[in-house]
C-alpha positions as CSV (number, residue, x, y, z in Angstrom):
1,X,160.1,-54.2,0.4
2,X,159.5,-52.6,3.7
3,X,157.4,-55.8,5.1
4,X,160.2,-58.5,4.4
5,X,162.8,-56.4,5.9
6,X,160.7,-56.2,8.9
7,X,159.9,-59.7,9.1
8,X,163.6,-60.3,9.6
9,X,164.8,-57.7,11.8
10,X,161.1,-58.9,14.2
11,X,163.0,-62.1,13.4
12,X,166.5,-61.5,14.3
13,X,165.4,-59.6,17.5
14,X,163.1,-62.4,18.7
15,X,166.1,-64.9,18.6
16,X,167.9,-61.9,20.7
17,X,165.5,-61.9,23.1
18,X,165.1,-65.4,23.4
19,X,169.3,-65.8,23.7
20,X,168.9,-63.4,26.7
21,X,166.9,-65.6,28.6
22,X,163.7,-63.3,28.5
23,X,161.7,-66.6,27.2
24,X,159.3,-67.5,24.5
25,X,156.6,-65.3,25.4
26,X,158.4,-62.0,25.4
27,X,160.1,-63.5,22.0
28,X,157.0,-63.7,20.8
29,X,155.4,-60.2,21.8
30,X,159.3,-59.0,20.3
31,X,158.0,-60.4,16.8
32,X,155.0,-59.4,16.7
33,X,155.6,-56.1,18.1
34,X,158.0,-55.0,15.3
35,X,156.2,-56.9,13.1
36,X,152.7,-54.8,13.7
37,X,155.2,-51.4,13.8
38,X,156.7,-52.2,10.4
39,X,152.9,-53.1,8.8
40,X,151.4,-49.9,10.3
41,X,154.3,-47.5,8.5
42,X,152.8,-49.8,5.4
43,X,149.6,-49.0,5.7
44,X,150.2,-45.1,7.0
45,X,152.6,-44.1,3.9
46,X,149.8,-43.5,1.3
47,X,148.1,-41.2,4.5
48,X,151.6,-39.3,4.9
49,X,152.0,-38.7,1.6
50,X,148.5,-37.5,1.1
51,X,149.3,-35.1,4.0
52,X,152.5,-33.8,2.5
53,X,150.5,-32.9,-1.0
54,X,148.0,-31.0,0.7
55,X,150.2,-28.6,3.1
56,X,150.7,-25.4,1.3
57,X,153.8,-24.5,0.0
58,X,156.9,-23.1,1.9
59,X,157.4,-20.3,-1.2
């Protein structure tokens, strides 16, 4: 679910950017920029969560 939501928020701030008068190219490194942040927090969860079960216990 994470990646679609991403896709539009990269979306809806690329159309932002562009409506500012910032231009296509900064658009498109907008888009792509959120877009690579939102499939890096994708691809890091299973790590994070590996790195949560093997800190000891705060007992």
């Amino acid at each position: 679910m994470l990646i679609p939501v991403t896709f539009f928020v990269a979306l809806a701030l690329a159309v932002f950017s562009y409506s500012q008068g910032q231009g296509g190219p900064v658009a498109g490194l907008v888009f792509f920029g959120v877009l690579f942040i939102g499939a890096f927090i994708h691809v890091a969860q299973p790590l994070i969560e590996k790195g949560k079960a093997l800190r000891p216990s705060k007992d």
